[in-house]
C-alpha angles and dihedrals in degrees: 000000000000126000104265086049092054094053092044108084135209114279098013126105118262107263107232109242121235090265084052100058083044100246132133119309101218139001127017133330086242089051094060085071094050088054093050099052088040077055085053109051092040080054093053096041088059096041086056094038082070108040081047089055093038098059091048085052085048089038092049103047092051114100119251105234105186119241118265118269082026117135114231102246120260120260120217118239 
């Protein structure tokens, strides 16, 4: 038998279970708003993680014109 099964007892409706009712599965009610902003700023790690890596791929693929004044640099013979 498993553990809900043993507290239930014969005759008497089944009792719903907290996923039942919807709520939280583990931890404290107050716990549930500090997951979610943990959800948030990992969110928001990744979001920028990618901007971030898009602009260097952006930044790396644009062609280097040299300033103007500037002396092309010396090759070496």
């Amino acid at each position: 038998m498993t553990a809900t099964d043993e507290g239930e007892h014969p005759g008497t409706p089944r009792r719903k279970h907290r996923h039942d009712l919807g709520h939280e599965d583990h931890g404290p009610k107050v716990a549930a708003g500090t997951t979610r902003a943990i959800q948030a700023l990992l969110g928001l790690w990744i979001a920028l993680t990618l901007v971030l890596m898009l602009y260097a791929l952006v930044d790396s693929a644009r062609p280097r014109v040299p300033a103007p004044g500037a002396e092309a640099p010396a090759t070496h013979r």
